[in-house]
Backbone atoms as SQL, in Angstrom:
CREATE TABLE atoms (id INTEGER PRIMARY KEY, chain TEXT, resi INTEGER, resn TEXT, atom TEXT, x REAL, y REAL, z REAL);
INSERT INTO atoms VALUES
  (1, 'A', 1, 'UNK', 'N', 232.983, -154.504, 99.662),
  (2, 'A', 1, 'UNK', 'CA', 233.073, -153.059, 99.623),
  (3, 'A', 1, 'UNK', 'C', 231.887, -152.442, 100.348),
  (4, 'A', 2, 'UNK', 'N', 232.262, -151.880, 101.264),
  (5, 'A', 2, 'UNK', 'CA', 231.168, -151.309, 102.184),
  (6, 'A', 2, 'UNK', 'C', 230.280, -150.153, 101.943),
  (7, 'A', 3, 'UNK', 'N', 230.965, -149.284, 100.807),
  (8, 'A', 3, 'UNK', 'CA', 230.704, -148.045, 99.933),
  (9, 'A', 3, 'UNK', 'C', 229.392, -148.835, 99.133),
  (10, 'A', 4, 'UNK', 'N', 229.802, -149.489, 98.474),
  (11, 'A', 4, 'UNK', 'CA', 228.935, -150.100, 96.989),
  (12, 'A', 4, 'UNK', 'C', 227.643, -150.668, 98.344),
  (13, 'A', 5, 'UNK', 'N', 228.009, -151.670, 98.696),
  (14, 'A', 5, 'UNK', 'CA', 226.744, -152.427, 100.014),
  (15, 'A', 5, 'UNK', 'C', 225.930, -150.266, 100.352),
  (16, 'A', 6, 'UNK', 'N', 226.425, -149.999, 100.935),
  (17, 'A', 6, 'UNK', 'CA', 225.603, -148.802, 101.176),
  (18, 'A', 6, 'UNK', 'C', 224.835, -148.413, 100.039),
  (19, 'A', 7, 'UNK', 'N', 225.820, -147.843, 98.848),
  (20, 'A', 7, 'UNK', 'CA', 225.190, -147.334, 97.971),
  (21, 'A', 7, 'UNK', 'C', 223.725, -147.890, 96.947),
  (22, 'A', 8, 'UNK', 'N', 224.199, -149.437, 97.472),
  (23, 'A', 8, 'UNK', 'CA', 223.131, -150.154, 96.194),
  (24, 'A', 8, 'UNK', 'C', 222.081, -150.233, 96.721),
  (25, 'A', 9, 'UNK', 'N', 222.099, -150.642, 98.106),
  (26, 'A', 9, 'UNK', 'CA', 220.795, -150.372, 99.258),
  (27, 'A', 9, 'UNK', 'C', 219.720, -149.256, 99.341),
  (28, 'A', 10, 'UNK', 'N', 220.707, -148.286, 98.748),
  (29, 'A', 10, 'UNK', 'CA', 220.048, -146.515, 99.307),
  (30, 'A', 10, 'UNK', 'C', 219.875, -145.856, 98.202),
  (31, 'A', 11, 'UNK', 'N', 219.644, -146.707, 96.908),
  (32, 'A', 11, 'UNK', 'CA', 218.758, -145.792, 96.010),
  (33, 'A', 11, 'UNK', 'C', 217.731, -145.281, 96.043),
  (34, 'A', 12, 'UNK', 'N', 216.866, -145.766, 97.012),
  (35, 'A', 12, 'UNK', 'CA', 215.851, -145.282, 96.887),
  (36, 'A', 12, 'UNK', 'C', 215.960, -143.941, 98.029),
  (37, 'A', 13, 'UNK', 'N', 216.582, -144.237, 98.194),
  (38, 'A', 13, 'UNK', 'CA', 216.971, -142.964, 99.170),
  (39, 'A', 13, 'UNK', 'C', 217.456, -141.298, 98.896),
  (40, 'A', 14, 'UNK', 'N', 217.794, -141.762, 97.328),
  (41, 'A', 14, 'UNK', 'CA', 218.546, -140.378, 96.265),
  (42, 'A', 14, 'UNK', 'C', 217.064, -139.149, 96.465),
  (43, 'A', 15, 'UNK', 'N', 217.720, -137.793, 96.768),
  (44, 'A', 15, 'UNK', 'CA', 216.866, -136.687, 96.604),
  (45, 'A', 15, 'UNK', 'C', 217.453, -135.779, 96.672),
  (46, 'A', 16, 'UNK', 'N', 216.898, -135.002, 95.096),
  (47, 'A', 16, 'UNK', 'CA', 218.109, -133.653, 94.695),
  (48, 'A', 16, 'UNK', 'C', 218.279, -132.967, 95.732),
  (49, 'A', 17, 'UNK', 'N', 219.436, -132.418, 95.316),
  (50, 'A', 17, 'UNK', 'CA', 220.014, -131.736, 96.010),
  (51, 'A', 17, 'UNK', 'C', 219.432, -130.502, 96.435),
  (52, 'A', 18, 'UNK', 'N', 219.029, -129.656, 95.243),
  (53, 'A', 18, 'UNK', 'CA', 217.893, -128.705, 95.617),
  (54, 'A', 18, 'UNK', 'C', 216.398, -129.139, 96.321),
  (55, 'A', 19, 'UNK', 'N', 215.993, -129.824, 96.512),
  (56, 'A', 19, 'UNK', 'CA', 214.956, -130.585, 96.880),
  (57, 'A', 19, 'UNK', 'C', 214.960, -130.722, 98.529),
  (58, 'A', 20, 'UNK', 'N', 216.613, -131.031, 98.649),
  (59, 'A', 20, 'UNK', 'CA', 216.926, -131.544, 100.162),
  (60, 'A', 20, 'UNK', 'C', 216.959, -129.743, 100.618),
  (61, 'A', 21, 'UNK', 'N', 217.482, -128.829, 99.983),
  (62, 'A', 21, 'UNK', 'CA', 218.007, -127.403, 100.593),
  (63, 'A', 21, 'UNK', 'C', 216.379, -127.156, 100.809),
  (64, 'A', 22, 'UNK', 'N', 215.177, -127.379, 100.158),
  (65, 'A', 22, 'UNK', 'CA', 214.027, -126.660, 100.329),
  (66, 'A', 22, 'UNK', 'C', 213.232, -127.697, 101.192),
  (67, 'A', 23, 'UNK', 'N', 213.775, -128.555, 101.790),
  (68, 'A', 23, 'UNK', 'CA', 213.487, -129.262, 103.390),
  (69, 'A', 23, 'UNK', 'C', 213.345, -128.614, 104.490),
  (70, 'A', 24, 'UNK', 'N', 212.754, -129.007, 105.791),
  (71, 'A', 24, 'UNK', 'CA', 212.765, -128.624, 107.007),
  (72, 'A', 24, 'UNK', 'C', 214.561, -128.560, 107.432),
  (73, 'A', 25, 'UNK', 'N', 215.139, -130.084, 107.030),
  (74, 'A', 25, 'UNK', 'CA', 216.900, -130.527, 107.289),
  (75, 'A', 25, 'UNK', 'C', 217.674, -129.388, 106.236),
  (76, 'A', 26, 'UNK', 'N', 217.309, -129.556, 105.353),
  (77, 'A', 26, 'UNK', 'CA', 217.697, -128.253, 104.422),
  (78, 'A', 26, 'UNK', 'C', 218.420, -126.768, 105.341),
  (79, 'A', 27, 'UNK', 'N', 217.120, -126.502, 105.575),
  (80, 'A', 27, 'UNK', 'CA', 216.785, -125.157, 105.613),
  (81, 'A', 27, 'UNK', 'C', 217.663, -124.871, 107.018),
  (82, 'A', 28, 'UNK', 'N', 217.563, -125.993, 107.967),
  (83, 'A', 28, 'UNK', 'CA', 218.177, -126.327, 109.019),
  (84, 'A', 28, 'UNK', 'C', 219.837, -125.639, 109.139),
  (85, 'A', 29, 'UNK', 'N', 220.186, -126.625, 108.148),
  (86, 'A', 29, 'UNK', 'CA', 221.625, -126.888, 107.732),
  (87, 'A', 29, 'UNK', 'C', 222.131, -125.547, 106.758),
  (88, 'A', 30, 'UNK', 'N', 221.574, -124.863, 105.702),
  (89, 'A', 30, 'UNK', 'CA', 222.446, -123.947, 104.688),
  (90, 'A', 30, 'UNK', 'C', 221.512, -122.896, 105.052),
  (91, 'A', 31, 'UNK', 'N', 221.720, -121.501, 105.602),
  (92, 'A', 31, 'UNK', 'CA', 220.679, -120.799, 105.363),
  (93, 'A', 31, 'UNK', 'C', 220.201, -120.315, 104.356),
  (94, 'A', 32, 'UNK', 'N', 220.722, -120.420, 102.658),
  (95, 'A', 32, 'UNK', 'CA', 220.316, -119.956, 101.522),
  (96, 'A', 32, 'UNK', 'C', 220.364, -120.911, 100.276),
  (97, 'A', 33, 'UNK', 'N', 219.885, -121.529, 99.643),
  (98, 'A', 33, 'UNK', 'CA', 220.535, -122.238, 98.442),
  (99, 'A', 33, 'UNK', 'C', 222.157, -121.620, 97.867),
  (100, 'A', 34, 'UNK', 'N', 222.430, -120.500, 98.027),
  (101, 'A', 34, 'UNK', 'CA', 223.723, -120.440, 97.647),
  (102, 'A', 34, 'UNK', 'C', 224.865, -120.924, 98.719),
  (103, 'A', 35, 'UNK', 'N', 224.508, -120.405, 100.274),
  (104, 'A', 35, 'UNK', 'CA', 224.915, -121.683, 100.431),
  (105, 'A', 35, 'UNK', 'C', 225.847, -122.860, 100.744),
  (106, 'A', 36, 'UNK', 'N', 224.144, -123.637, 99.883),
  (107, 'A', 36, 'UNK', 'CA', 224.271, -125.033, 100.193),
  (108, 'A', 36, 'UNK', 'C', 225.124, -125.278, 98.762),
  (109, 'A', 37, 'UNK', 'N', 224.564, -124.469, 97.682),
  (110, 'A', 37, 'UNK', 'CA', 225.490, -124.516, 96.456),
  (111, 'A', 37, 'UNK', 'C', 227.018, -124.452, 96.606),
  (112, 'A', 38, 'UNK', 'N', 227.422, -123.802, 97.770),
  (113, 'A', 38, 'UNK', 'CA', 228.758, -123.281, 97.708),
  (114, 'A', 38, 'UNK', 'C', 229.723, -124.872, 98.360),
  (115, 'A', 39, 'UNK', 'N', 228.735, -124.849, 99.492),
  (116, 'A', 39, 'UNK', 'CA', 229.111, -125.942, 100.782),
  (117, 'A', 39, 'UNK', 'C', 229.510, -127.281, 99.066),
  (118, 'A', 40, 'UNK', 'N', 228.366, -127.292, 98.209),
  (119, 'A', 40, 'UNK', 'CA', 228.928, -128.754, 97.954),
  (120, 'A', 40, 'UNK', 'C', 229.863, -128.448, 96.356),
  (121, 'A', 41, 'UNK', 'N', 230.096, -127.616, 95.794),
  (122, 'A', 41, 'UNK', 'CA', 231.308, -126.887, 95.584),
  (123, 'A', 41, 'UNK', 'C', 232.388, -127.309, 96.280),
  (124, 'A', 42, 'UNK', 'N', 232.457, -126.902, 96.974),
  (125, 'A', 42, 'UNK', 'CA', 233.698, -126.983, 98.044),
  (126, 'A', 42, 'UNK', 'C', 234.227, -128.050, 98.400),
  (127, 'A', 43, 'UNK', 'N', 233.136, -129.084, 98.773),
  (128, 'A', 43, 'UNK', 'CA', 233.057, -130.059, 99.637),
  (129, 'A', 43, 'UNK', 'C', 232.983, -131.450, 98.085),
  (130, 'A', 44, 'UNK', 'N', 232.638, -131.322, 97.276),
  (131, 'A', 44, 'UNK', 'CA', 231.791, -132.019, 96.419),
  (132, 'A', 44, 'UNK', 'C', 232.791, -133.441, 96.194),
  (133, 'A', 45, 'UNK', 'N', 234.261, -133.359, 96.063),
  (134, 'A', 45, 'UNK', 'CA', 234.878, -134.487, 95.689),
  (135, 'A', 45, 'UNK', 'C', 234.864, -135.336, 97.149),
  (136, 'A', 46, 'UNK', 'N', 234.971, -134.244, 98.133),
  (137, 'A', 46, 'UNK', 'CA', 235.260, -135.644, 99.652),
  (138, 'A', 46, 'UNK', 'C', 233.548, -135.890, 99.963),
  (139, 'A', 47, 'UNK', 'N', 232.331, -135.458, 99.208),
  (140, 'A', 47, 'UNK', 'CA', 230.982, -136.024, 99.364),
  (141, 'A', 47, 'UNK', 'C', 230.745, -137.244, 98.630),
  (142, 'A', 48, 'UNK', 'N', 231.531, -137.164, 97.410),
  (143, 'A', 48, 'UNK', 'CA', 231.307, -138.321, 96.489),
  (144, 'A', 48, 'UNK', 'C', 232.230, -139.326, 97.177),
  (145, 'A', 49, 'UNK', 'N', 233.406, -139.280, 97.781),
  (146, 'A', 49, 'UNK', 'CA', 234.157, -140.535, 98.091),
  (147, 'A', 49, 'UNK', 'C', 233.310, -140.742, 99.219),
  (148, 'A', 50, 'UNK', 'N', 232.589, -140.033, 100.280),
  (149, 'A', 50, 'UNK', 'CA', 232.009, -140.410, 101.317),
  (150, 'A', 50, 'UNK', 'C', 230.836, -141.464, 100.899),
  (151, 'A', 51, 'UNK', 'N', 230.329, -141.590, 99.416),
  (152, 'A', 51, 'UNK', 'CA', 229.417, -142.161, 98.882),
  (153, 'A', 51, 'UNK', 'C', 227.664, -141.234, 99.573),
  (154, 'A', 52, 'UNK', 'N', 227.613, -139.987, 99.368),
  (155, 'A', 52, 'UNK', 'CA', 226.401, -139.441, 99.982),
  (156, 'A', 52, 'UNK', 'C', 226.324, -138.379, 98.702),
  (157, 'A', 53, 'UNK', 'N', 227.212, -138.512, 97.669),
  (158, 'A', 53, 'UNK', 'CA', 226.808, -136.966, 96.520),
  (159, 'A', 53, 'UNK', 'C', 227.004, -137.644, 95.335),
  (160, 'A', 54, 'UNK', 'N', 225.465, -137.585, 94.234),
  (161, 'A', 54, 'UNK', 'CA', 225.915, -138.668, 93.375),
  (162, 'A', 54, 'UNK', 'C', 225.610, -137.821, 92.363),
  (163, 'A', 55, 'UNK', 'N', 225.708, -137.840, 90.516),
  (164, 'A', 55, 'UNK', 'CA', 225.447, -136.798, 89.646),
  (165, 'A', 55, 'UNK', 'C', 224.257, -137.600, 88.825),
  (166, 'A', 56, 'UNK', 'N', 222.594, -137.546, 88.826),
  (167, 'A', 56, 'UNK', 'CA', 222.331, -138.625, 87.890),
  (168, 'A', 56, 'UNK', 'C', 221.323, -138.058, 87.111),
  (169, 'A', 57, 'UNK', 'N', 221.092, -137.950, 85.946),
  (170, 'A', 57, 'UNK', 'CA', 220.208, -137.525, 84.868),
  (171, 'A', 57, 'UNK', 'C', 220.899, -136.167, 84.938),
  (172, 'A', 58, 'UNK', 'N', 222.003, -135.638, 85.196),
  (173, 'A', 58, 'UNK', 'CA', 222.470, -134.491, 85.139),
  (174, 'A', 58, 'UNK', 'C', 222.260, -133.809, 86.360),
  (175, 'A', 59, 'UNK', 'N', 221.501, -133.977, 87.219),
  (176, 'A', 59, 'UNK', 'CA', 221.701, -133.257, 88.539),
  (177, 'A', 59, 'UNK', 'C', 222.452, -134.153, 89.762),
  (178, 'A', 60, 'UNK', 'N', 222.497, -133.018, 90.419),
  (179, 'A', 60, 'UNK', 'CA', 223.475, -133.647, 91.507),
  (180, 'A', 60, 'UNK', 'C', 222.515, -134.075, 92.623),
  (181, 'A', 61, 'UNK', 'N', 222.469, -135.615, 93.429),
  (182, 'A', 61, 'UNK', 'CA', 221.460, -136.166, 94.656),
  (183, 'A', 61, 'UNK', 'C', 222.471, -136.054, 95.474),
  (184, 'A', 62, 'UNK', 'N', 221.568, -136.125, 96.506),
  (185, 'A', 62, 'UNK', 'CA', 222.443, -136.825, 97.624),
  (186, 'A', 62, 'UNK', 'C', 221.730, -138.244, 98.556),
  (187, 'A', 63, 'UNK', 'N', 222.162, -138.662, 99.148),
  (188, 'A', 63, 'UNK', 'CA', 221.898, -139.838, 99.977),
  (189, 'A', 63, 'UNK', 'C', 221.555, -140.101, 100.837),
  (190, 'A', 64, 'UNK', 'N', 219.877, -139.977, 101.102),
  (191, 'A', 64, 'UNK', 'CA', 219.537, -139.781, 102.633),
  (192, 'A', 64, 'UNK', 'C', 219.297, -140.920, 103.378),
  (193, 'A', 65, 'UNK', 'N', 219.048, -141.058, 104.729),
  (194, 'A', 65, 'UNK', 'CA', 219.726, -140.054, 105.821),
  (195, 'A', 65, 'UNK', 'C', 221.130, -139.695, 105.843),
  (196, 'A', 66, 'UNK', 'N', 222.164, -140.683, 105.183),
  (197, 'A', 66, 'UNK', 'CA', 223.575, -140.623, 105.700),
  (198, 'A', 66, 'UNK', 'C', 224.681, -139.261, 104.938),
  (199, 'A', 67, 'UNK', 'N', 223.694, -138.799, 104.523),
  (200, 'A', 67, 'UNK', 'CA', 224.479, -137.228, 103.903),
  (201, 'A', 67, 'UNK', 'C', 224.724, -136.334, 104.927),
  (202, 'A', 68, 'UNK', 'N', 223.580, -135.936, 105.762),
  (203, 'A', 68, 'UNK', 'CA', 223.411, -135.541, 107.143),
  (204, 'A', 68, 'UNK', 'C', 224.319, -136.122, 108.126),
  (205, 'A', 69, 'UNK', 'N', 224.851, -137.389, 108.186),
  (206, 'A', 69, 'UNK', 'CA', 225.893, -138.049, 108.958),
  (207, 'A', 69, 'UNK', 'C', 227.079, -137.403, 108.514),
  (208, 'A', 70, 'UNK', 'N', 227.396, -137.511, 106.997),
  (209, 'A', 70, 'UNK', 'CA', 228.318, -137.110, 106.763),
  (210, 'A', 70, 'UNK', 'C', 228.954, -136.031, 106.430),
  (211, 'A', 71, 'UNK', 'N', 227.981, -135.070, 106.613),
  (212, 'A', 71, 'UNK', 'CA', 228.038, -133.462, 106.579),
  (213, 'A', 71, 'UNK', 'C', 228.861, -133.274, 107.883),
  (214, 'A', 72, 'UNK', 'N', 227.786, -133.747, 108.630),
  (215, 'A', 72, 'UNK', 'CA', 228.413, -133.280, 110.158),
  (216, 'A', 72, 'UNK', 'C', 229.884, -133.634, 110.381),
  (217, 'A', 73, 'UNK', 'N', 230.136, -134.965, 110.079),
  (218, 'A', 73, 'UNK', 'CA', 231.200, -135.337, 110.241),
  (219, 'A', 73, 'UNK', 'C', 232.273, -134.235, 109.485),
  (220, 'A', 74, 'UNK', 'N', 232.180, -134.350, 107.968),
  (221, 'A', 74, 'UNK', 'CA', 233.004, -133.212, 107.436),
  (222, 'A', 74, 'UNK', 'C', 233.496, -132.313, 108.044),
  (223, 'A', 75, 'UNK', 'N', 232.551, -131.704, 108.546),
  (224, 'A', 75, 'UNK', 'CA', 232.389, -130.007, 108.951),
  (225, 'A', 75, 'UNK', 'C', 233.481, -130.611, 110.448),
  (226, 'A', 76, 'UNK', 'N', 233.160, -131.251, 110.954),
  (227, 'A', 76, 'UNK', 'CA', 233.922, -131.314, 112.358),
  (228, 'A', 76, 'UNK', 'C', 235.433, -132.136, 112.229),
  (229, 'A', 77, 'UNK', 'N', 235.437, -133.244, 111.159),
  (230, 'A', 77, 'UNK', 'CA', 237.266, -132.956, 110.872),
  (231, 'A', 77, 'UNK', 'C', 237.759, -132.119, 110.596),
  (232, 'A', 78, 'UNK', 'N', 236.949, -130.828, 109.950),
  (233, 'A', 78, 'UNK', 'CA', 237.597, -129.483, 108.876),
  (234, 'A', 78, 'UNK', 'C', 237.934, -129.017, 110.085),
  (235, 'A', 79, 'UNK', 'N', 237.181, -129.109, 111.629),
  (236, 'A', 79, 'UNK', 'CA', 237.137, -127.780, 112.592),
  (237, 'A', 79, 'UNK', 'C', 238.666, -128.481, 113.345),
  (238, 'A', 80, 'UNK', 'N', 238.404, -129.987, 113.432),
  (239, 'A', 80, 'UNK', 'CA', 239.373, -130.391, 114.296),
  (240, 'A', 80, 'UNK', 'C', 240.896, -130.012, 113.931),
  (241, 'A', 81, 'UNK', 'N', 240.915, -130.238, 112.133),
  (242, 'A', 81, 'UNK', 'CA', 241.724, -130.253, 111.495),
  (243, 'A', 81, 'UNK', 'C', 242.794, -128.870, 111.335),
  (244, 'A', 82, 'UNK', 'N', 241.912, -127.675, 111.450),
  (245, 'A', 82, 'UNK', 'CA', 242.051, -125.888, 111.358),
  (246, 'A', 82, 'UNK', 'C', 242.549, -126.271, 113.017),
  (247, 'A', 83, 'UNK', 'N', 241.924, -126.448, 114.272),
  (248, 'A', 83, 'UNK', 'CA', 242.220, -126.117, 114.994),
  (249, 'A', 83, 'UNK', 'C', 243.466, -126.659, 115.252),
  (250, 'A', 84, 'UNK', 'N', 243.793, -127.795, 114.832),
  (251, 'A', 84, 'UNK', 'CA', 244.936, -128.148, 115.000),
  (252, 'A', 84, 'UNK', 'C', 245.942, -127.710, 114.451),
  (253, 'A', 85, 'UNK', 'N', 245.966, -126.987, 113.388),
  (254, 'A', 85, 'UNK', 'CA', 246.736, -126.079, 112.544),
  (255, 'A', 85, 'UNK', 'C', 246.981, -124.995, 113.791),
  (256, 'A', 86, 'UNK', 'N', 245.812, -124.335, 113.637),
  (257, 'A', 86, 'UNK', 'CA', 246.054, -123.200, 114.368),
  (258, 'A', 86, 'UNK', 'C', 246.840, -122.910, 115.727),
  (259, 'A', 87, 'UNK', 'N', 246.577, -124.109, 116.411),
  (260, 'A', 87, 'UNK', 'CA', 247.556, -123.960, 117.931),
  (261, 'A', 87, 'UNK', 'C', 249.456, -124.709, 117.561),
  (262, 'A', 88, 'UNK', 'N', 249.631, -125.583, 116.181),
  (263, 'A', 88, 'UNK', 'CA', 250.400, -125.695, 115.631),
  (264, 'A', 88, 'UNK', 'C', 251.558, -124.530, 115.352),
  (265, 'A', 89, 'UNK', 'N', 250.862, -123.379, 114.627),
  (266, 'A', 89, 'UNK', 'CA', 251.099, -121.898, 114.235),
  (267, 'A', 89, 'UNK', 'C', 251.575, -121.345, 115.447),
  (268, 'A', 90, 'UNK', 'N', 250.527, -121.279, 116.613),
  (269, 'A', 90, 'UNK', 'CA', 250.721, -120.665, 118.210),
  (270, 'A', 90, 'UNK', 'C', 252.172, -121.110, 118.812),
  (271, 'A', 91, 'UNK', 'N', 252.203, -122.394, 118.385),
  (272, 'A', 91, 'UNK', 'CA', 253.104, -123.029, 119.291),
  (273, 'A', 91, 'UNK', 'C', 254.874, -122.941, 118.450),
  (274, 'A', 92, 'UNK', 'N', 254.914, -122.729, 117.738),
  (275, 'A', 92, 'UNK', 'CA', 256.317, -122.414, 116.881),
  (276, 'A', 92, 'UNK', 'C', 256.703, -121.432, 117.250);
């Protein structure tokens, strides 16, 4: 399982979630803690199967570096995914 091999490797890698938003990459990426609150809301069940959003002592981590991999990625199937809708819609 390639998930678990990642995950067991990259504990030491866990850093809250709020922690990561008040980063240089943070600050980069959400312009407000709300947000980054909203983004993983939204996003939060396809972050956990991606293995990069984990819940532990009651807060929510994420998995660095490869959260950042997989943000991006997200965000650009969502765009590929809409756009393909959208010229779908055009074209009927």
């Amino acid at each position: 399982m390639e998930y678990m091999e990642n995950t067991a490797h990259s504990i030491q890698n866990l850093e809250s979630f709020q922690d990561f938003l008040n980063s240089p990459e943070g600050k980069r990426l959400f312009t407000n803690k709300h947000s980054g609150d909203w983004f993983i809301r939204t996003h939060r069940n396809e972050l956990i199967k991606a293995g990069v959003l984990v819940k532990f002592l009651g807060r929510l981590h994420i998995i660095r570096p490869i959260f950042e991999t997989a943000l991006i990625n997200l965000i650009r199937e969502k765009t590929i995914h809409s756009i393909s809708s959208n010229l779908d819609n055009v074209n009927e």
